[in-house]
Residue, then its C-alpha position, 0 to 999 in steps of 0.5 A: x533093728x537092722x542097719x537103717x540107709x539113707x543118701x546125701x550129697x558131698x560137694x567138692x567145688x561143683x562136683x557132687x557125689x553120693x553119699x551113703x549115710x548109715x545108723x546103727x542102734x546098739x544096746x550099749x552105753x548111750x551115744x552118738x558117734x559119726x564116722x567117715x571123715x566128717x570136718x567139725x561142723x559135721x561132726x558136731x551134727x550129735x548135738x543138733x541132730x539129738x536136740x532138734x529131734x527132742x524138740x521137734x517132738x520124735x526124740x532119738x532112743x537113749x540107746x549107742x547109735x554110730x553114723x557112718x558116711x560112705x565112702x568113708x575116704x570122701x571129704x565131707x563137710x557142713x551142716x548140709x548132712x544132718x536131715x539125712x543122719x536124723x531120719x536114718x537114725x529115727x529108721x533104726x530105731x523103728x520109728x520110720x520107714x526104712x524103705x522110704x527113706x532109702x528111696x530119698x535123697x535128703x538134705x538140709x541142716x537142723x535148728x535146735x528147735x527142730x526145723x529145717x535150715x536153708x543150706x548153700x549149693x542145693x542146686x549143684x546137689x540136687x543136679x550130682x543127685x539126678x546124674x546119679x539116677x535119683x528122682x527124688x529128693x527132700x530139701x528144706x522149705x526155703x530150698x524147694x524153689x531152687x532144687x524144683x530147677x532141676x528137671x525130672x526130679x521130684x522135689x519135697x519141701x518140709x519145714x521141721x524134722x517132724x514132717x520129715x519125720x510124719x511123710x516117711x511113715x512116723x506115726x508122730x502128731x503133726x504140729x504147725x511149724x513155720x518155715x525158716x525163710x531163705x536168708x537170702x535177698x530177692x530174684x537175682x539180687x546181684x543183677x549186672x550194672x544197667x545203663x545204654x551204650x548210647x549213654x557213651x560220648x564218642x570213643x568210636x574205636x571203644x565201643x567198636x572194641x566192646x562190639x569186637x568183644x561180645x560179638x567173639x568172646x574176646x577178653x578187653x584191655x582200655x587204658x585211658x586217663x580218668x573220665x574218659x569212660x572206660x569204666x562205663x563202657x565195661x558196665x555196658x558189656x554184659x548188657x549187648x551179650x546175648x541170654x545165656x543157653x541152658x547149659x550155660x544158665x544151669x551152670x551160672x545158677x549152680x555157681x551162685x547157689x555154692x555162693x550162697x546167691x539168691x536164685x529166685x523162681x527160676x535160673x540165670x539166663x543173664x550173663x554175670x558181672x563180677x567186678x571185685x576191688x583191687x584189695x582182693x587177694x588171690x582167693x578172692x579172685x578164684x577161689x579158696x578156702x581152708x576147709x570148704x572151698x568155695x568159688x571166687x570171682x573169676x568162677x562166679x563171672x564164668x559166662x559173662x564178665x570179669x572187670x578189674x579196674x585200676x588194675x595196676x593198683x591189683x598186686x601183680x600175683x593176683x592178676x597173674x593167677x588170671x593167666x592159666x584160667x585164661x588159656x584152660x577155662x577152667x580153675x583147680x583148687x588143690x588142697x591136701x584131701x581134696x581137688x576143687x575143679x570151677x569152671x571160669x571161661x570168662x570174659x576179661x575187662x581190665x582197666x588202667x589209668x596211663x600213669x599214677x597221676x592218670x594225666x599222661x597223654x592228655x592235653x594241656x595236663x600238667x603230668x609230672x610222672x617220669x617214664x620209668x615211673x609210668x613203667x613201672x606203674x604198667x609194669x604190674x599188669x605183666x606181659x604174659x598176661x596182656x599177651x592174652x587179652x586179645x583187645x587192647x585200646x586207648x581211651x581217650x578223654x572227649x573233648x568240647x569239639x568231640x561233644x558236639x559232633x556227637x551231641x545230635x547223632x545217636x549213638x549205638x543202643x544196648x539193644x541195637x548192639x545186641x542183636x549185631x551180636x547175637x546175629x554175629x555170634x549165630x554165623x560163628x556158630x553155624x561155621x563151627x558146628x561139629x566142634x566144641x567151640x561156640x565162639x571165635x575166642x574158643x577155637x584153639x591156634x593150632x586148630x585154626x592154622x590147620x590146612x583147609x581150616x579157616x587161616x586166610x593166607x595169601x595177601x591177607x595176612x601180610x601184615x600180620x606176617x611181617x609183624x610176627x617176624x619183627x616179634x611184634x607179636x607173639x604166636x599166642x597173638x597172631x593166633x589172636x589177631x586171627x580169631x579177632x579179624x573172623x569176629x570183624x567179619x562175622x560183624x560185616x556180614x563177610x563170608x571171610x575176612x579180607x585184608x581190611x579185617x586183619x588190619x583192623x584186628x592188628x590194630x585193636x590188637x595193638x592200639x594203646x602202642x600206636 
């Protein structure tokens, strides 16, 4: 029989490429042996791939089949190959068709018993396959929903390698299967945190802050004493950031499907929220993995948010691996046989207590930590690092008086601050049409500086000037403060900021010094 030809999908990071799969039987000695540098848990696809076809009732000839997997130079790994690698070898054996087959694209991993395994990253796979030109793939039952995301492509869900085996042409007596469920949990299980803005007590200057930020895409830094609300005012950011557009969406639920994340019936259109614990390495936060890399958690807050808390109590190496994703958007993940490229344009929340004990600055308590003690404590979250948060204020406790002037008046509601920043988000975006950028925090320094660009001049920035010469600021964050006065005017509803704007950006820029 002539050599039988199917197609898969390797993922590396989000990136997928087509992969050639092809079955030659040769009247030799049997066996089974697959080539084009499969990682174990491929290779070891023989045996399931034999097994499961014995049981699922089209057993493979006792015959040498070699598996090849074009290009062979291509890194390959998981289980995601062995519906492709078994009908490939049924094809060369006769026992389906080699035209349909070749028309498909298949994915899905084997049980011994035949059916068909739910795989991690069906929609990023799917995607790689429609970019490539085809319209047609076959993924296990529990991943049809998901795959079905991606427009324009037909998607055939089957249960066991038989039905596989039955629509490409097998003449096979069909037998009821019960389909393996998706272990995962229900629509969008990992919802971000709820609660209302109006649930926060005072702190006008934080939740201007928080406003400032979702409004500009700008990154956040609250240090304040423990139970003054800082942790509750990051909760309540990703519930005043706008939907997700579609691109944004189809990326965020591509990312969750690498994760091994339930989707649901449909794709993201909620910002995520990422919130990891303070013993999370370095990996953890942006990914890793000594074979199949895998995203961390500043890829899986790309489009929405990053919060560390008690970010002091991070090791300084973790929080530095945030800088370069921070200026780039995006993370590399370099291993010897492969590059891993994530995309992490996040928006980062950081926490911190003022010292270890967390009472300093606050009254009548009875702090005792001394000031080289409280540097070095603050100390961990580096300089170049902070240098990059745009937002940077103190928190403070509320006190009894502060209750009750608060007490009667409403405060700000999620749903209130959401339409001032989606309104402040559509003036961003109609002044920056023509460019990449969609958000104030996106445009580049030198870009915004250029002649006719969008620097004020003149009086406006004067401060800002005389802060930059006495290097109270460094370039990175005069270029900062700048992109924070336009989001305070697009706030206002001013065609540009006024001297006010920049000063009040100075000072959010600057607050936990003040």
């Amino acid at each position: 029989m002539p050599v039988a030809r199917t197609r898969s999908v390797a993922l590396i990071g989000l990136a997928g490429s087509i992969v050639e799969v092809e079955a030659d039987l040769s009247a030799q000695l049997p066996g089974f042996v697959i080539i084009g540098l499969p990682d174990a848990a491929l290779a070891e696809a023989r045996d399931r791939v034999r097994s499961a076809a014995v049981n699922a009732g089209c057993p493979l000839p006792q015959r040498r089949l070699t598996v090849n997997l074009s290009p062979a130079a291509l890194p390959k790994q998981g289980s995601g190959f062995d519906l492709a690698i078994a009908l490939a070898c049924l094809a060369a054996a006769g026992e389906v068709s080699h035209e349909s087959i070749d028309r498909v694209v298949h994915l899905g991993e084997l049980g011994l018993d035949g059916r068909l395994r739910p795989v991690d990253g069906i929609l990023p796979a799917v995607l790689a396959a429609a970019r490539a030109g085809h319209d047609t793939v076959m993924v296990p039952a529990a991943n049809a929903a998901e795959a079905a995301l991606v427009p324009g492509v037909e998607v055939i869900g089957v249960a066991s390698l038989l039905e596989a085996a039955i629509r490409h042409g097998g003449e096979y007596e069909a037998r009821e299967v019960e389909p393996v469920p998706s272990v995962s949990g229900g629509d969008h299980a990992d919802v971000p945190p709820g609660g209302d803005l109006a649930d926060v007590a005072g702190n006008e200057d934080a939740v201007e802050a928080l406003l400032t930020a979702a409004a500009g895409g700008h990154h956040l830094y609250l240090l304040g004493p423990p139970g003054a609300g800082k942790t509750m005012l990051a909760s309540r950011l990703p519930g005043i950031l706008p939907d997700l557009d579609p691109d944004a969406a189809l990326e965020v639920s591509s990312i969750r499907s690498l994760s091994g994340r339930a989707l649901g019936s449909g794709l993201m259109v909620r910002p995520p929220f990422e919130a990891p614990h303070h013993t999370a390495t370095a990996a953890a936060i942006v990914g890793g993995g000594s074979r199949v890399i895998r995203p961390g958690a500043a890829v899986r807050a790309s489009h929405g948010v990053l919060f560390l808390d008690e970010a002091p109590e991070f090791p300084s190496a973790v929080l530095d691996v945030l800088r370069q994703p921070l200026e780039s958007g995006t993370i590399s993940i370099h291993r010897a046989n492969a590059i891993a490229s994530f995309p992490a344009r996040f928006q980062l929340v950081i926490a911190a207590n003022p010292c270890p004990c967390g009472g300093y600055g606050v009254k009548g308590s009875d702090c005792t930590c001394p000031p080289a003690t409280r540097r070095r404590y603050l100390a961990r979250i580096s300089g170049p690092l902070l240098d990059r948060i745009d937002l940077q204020v103190w928190v403070p406790r509320i006190t009894t008086a502060g209750l009750r002037l608060t007490g009667d008046a409403p405060g700000l509601s999620t749903a209130e601050a959401r339409e001032r920043v989606i309104a402040a988000r559509d003036v961003a975006r109609q002044r920056l049409r023509g460019t990449p950028w969609r958000t104030n925090a996106e445009m580049p320094g030198p870009w915004l500086r250029g002649p006719g660009r969008l620097h004020p001049g003149g009086r406006t920035t004067v401060e800002l000037d005389r802060s930059l010469e006495r290097g109270g600021i460094t370039m990175r964050g005069y270029d900062r403060v700048l992109k924070t006065a336009w989001t305070l005017a697009d706030l206002d509803g001013a065609t540009a900021p006024g001297r006010g704007h920049v000063g009040r950006a100075l000072y959010l820029r600057k607050g936990i010094m003040a």
